[in-house]
N, C-alpha and C positions, 0 to 999 in steps of 0.2 A: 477658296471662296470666302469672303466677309462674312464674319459669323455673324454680325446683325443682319445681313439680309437672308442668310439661310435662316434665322431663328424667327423671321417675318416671316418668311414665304414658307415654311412650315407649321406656324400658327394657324397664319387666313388659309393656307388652305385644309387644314383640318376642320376649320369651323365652315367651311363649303362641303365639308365629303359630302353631305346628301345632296348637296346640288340645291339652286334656286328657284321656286315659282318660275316660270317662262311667261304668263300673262295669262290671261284669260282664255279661257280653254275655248270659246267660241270663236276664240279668233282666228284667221286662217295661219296655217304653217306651211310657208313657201320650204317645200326642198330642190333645190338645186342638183343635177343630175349631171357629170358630164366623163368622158376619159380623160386619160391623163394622156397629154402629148408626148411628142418625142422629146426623150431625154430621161432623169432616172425616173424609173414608177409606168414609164411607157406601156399601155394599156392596161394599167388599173381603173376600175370603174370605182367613180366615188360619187358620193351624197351630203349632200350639206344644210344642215339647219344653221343657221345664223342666228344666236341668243345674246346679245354683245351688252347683257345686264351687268351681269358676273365676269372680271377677267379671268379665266379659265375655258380650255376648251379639252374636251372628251373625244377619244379618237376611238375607231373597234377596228381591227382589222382580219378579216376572215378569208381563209382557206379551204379547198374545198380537198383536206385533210383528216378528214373525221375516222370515226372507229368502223362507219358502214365496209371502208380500204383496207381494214387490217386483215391480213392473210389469214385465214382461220386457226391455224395452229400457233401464229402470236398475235392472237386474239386481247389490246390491251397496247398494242404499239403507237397508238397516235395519245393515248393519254400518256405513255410513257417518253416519248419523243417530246410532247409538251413541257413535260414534268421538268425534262435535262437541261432542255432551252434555257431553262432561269436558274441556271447552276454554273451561270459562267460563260467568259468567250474567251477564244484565244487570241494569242496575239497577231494582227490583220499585215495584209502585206500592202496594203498603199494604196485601197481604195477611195479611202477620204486622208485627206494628210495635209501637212499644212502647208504644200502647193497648190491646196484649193479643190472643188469637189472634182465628177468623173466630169468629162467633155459632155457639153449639154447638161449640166444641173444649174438649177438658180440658184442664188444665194439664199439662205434661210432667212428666218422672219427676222426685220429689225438688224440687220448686221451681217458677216460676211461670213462665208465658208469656213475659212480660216480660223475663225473664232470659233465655232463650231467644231470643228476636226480638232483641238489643243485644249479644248476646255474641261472636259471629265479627265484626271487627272494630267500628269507632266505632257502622256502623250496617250493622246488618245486610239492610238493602235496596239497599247498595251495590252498585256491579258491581264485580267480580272477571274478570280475563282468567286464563288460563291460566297462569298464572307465580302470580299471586297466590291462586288455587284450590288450587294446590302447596300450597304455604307454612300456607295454612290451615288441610288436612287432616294435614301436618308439626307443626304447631302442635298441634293435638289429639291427637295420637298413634294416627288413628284409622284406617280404610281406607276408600275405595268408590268402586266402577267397577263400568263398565257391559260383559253380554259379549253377543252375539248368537248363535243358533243359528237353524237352518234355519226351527223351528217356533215360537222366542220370543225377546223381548228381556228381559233380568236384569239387573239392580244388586245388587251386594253392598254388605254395609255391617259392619266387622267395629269394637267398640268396648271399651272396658270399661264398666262398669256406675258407675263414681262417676257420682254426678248430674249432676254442673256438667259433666264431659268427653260425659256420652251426650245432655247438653240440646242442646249445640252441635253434636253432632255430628248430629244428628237435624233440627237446623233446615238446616244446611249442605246434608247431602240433598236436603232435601226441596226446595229452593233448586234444585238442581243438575238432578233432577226435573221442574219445572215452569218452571224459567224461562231454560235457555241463551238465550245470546245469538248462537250463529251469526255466527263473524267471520267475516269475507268472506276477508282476507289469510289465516287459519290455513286454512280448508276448501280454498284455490287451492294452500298447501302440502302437505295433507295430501292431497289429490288425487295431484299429481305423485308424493306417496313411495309411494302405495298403487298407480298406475300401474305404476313403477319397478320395486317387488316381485312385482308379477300380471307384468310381463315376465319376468322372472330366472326366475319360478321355471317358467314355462313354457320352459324351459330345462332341466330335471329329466324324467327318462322317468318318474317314479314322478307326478309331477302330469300331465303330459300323458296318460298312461293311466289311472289314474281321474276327471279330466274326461268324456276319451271315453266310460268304461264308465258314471255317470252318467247321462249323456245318452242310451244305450244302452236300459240299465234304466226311467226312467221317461220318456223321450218327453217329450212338449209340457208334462208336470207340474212343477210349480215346485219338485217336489224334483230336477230336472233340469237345472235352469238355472244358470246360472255367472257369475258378474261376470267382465267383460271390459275391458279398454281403453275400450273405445265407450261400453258403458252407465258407466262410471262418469263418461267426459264428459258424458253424455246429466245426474246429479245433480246440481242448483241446490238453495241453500238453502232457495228454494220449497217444493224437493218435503223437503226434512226438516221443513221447519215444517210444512208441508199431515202427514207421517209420525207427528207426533209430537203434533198436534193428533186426530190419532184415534184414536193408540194408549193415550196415556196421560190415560185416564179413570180416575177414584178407583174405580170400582166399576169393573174391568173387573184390578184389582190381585189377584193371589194372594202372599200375605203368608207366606212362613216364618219360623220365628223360633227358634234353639235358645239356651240360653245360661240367665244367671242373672239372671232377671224372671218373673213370676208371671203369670197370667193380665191379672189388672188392668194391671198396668206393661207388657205386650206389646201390650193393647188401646188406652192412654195412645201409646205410643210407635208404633206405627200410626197415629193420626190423625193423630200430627207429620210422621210421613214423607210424609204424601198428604195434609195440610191443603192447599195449595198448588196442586193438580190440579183442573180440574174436577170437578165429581157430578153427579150427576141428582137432577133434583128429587124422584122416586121412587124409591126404593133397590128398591123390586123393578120398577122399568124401566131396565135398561141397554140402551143403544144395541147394537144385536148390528153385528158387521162381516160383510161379506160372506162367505158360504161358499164355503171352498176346496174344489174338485172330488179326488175319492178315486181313487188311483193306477190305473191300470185295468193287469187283469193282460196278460203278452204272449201274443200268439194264438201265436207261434212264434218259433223259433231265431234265432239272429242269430250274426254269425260277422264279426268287426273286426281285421284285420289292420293293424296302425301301424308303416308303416318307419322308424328311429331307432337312430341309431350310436351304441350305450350297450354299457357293459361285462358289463350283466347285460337280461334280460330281464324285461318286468313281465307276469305274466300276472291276468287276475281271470275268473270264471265266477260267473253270479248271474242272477237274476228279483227283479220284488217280492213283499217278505215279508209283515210281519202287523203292526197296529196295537200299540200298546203295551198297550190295556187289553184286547188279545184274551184270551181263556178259554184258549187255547192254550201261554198264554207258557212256565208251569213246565216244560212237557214238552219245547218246546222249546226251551229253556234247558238243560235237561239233556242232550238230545240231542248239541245243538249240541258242547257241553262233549266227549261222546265223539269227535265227526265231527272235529272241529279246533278247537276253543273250547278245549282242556286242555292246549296246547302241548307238551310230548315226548310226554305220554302219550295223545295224541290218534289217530285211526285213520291220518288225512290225514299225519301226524309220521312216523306206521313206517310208511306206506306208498314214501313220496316222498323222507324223506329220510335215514330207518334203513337202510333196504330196498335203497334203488337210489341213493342218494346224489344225489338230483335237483335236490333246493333244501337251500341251509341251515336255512330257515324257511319253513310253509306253513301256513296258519290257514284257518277260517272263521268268519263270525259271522253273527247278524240286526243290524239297526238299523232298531231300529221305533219308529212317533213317533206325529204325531197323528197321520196317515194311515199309509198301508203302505209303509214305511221298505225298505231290501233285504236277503235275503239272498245272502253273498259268500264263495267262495273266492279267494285270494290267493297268489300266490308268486314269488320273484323266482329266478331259475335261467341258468346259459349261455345266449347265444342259439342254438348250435348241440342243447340239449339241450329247448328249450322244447316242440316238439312231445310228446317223448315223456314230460315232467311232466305237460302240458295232458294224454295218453290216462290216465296212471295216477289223475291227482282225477276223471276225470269216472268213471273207471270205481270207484272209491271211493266218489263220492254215489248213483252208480246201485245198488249192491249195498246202502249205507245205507239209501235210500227203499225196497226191497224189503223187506230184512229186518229192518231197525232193530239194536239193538243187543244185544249179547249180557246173560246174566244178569251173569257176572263185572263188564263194563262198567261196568252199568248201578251194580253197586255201589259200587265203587271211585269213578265220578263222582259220587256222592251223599259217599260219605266225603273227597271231597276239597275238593267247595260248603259242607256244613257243615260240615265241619273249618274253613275258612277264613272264616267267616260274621263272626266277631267282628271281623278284620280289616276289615269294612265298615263298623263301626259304631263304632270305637275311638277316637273323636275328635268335639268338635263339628266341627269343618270335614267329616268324612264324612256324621255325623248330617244338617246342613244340607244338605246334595248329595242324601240318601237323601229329606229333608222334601220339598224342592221335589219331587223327582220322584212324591210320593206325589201330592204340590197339583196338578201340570200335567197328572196323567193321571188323578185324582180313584179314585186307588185304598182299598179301603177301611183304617181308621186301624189296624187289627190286622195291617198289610202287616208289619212287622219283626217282630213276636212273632210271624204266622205263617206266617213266610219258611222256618225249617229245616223247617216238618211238611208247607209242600206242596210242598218238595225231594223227601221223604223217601216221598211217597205216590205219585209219578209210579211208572208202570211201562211194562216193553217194549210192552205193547201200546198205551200210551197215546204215546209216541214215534212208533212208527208210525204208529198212527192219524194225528199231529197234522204228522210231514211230508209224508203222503200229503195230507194237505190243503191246504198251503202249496205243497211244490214241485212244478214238473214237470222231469223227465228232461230231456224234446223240448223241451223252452223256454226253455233257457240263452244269455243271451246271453255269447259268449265274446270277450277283449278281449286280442290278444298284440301288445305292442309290442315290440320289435327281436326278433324270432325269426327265424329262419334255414329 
C-alpha cells in the first residue's frame, strides 16, 4: 500500500473516531429497511441511515449468538468464541480468489472483485495470525471487533468510504467472519488471562453481589448464569467451531449501516461482508435455532444476606422486568426516569441521599432484552447504615407502584428525555448504536422521529397502570452484601 495514502487515511480517520454531527436532531431520519437478495448475504436483513457528510461509513453486524446459548456448564463460550475470532484466520480454500467473487456476488464498491480478493496482502487467502491481522487492519486505517452480549454476538466495522481502502477492508472482514483459525497456543493463553481476571475481580464486593443478585433474579435462566473458572476449563476449540458454525449463517445476519453509501453501495458492501458465510439454498428458509425458554416471573420474596469485609456495602432490590419490544416500554421509561433513572433529580436521590444522607449514589433501572431482562434498585452505603437505606427504597418503590408519579414530576421528566434527545443521536457512532437496536428488536423504522411524541404522550395514569403490571411489592428479591 502507498505509505502516503495509508498515513492520510489513518490520520482523517482518527480525527473522525467520534463521528460527526448528522444535523439537526429535529430533522427526520429516513431508515431504509430491506433483505438482501439472492446471491452472497442472501437473507440478511439490513438497515440503513444514509449520512453522506463524512466519507466513512459504520457497519454493526449481529448474531443471535449471545451468552443467553451457552451450555451452562461452559457458561462464557460466546464471549470466548468472540474473543478468538480476532486472533486470526487461516488460510481459505477459494472462496473469493482472484477469479472473482462466488456465482451471484457483485462487485464491491468503486472497482472489481478481483481487486478486492489480492488486495490485503500478496494473496488474500493467506493465513494471517494475530500479530499479522494487527498490522493489516493498521495498514488500512480501518477498525473491526467483535463484542458479545447476553442476547447477541456484534462486529463492528468502522471505514472510510475511498474505494480501494472500504474494498479491503470489507474483504478483511468478511475473512475474519467466516474463516478464524482457532490457535490452540493463543485460546490455552487467553484462557489463563480470562481465568485470572474472573479471579481478581471476584475479589470486588460490587461483582460478588451482582452475581448473587443475578442468579437471584432469574433462577435456572440463562440470563442468570455466570462464567466461572470451571466452565470456562469445561471451552475446547470444538465447542467454538461447533458456536460458530451455527451461529454465523448469512441469512440469519442483521446488517446496520450508517455513513456515506447509498442504498445500492450498502446492498454491494453487504454481500462482501457475508459472501464468505454460509446461506441457505432458500432465502426464505433459514435454519431457526433453538428457542430460549422466557424468564418466568418470582412467586415470592427472597432475602440474600453476603458476609464480606468491604468498606461500603452493596445493596440491590429487583424482580424480572419486561421484554424490549413490550408496548409498555415508553411509560416505563419515563417512570423509571422519575423513581431513580434521573440521577439528583430522581425520587430514590432525595430520598436516600438529600434526605438522610444514606448513600452517595442510588438509581434504578429496567434492562430488558429478548426476553424479560430485570428491573433494579442499586446503592452502595456504610455497612453499619445499610439496613436502614434497604427500609427507605423499598418504602420509596412501595408508595411509587401505588401512587405513581406526581403531575409536576411527570413533567419536568419529559422536559428533561426530550430536552436531551438530540444528545442520542449526535453522531454516527450513536446513530449506529440506536440502528442496531431498532434491527435486534425489530422496532418500527419511525422509532427516532417517533421517540420525543411518545415521550411526550405518556401520562400518570399510564405509569401506574404499566408498573402495576410489571412489579410486585411482595416479590423483591433483596441482596445486601457486608451490612451489619
Amino acid at each position: 500500500m502507498n505509505m502516503m495514502h495509508n498515513t492520510f487515511a489513518a490520520r482523517l480517520l482518527a480525527a473522525l473516531l467520534g463521528g460527526l454531527a448528522v444535523g439537526s436532531a429535529q430533522a427526520a431520519i429516513p431508515i431504509q429497511h430491506w433483505t438482501q437478495p439472492e446471491g452472497p448475504g442472501q437473507g440478511a436483513q439490513v438497515w440503513l441511515i444514509e449520512s453522506p457528510a463524512v466519507p466513512m461509513v459504520d457497519v454493526r453486524l449481529e448474531f443471535d449468538g449471545g451468552g443467553r446459548r451457552d451450555p451452562a456448564d461452559r457458561a462464557g463460550l460466546a464471549e470466548a468464541g468472540t474473543l478468538m475470532m480476532g486472533k486470526g484466520v487461516r488460510a481459505a480454500g477459494g472462496e473469493l480468489s482472484a477469479a472473482g467473487p462466488p456465482q451471484g456476488a457483485k462487485a464491491p464498491l468503486g472497482g472489481s472483485a478481483v481487486r478486492a480478493a489480492t488486495s490485503v496482502g500478496a494473496n488474500n487467502n493467506a493465513a494471517l495470525d494475530e500479530n499479522a491481522l494487527g498490522e493489516a487492519w493498521a495498514d488500512l486505517g480501518a477498525m473491526f471487533g467483535g463484542d458479545d452480549t447476553t442476547d447477541r454476538v456484534s462486529f463492528s466495522l468502522r471505514s472510510l468510504t475511498d474505494p480501494d481502502l472500504l474494498q479491503r477492508a470489507a474483504a478483511l472482514a468478511a475473512r475474519v467472519l467466516a474463516e478464524p483459525s482457532w490457535p490452540e497456543a493463543v485460546w490455552t493463553r487467553e484462557r489463563e488471562r480470562m481465568q485470572a481476571a474472573l479471579r481478581e475481580s471476584l475479589t470486588r464486593p460490587a461483582t460478588v453481589a451482582s452475581r448473587a443478585y443475578q442468579r437471584a433474579v432469574f433462577g435456572a435462566h440463562p440470563y442468570g448464569q455466570a462464567m466461572t473458572d470451571e466452565s470456562l476449563s469445561h471451552i475446547s476449540l470444538a465447542d467454538m467451531q461447533a458456536w460458530h458454525g451455527r451461529t454465523f449463517l448469512a441469512c440469519r445476519a442483521k446488517v446496520s449501516i450508517v455513513g456515506a453509501v447509498n442504498r445500492a453501495q450498502a446492498q454491494e458492501l453487504t454481500a462482501q461482508l457475508l459472501a464468505r458465510l454460509p446461506r441457505s439454498r432458500d432465502p426464505k428458509d433459514c435454519p431457526s435455532l433453538p428457542a430460549v425458554p422466557e424468564v418466568s416471573p418470582l412467586d415470592k420474596s427472597a432475602d440474600l444476606r453476603i458476609p464480606f469485609d468491604a468498606a461500603q456495602a452493596q445493596v440491590f432490590i429487583g424482580q424480572p422486568g419486561f421484554k424490549r419490544d413490550d408496548p409498555d416500554y415508553f411509560a416505563l421509561t419515563v417512570g423509571n426516569y422519575i423513581l431513580g433513572g434521573g440521577g439528583f433529580v430522581s425520587r430514590l436521590t432525595e430520598e436516600v441521599r438529600e434526605k438522610r444522607g444514606l448513600s452517595y449514589s442510588v438509581y434504578s433501572y429496567f434492562n430488558p432484552g429478548l426476553h424479560a431482562g430485570s428491573f433494579s434498585i442499586g446503592l452502595q452505603t456504610r455497612p453499619d447504615q445499610a439496613e436502614a437505606a434497604l427500609k427507605v427504597a423499598r418504602e420509596v418503590l412501595a408508595r411509587f407502584l401505588i401512587q405513581g408519579p406526581t403531575e409536576a414530576e411527570l413533567k419536568a421528566a419529559k422536559a428533561n428525555l426530550i430536552g436531551g434527545f438530540a444528545l442520542r443521536i449526535d453522531s454516527n457512532r450513536k446513530l449506529i448504536d440506536n440502528l442496531a437496536n431498532i434491527a435486534a428488536h425489530d422496532l418500527p423504522l419511525d422509532y427516532l422521529d417517533s421517540w420525543t411524541e411518545q415521550v411526550n404522550k405518556v401520562t400518570v395514569a399510564d405509569i401506574r397502570a404499566a408498573f402495576a403490571r410489571k412489579l410486585r411489592a411482595d416479590r423483591m428479591v433483596t441482596v445486601v452484601l457486608g451490612g451489619k
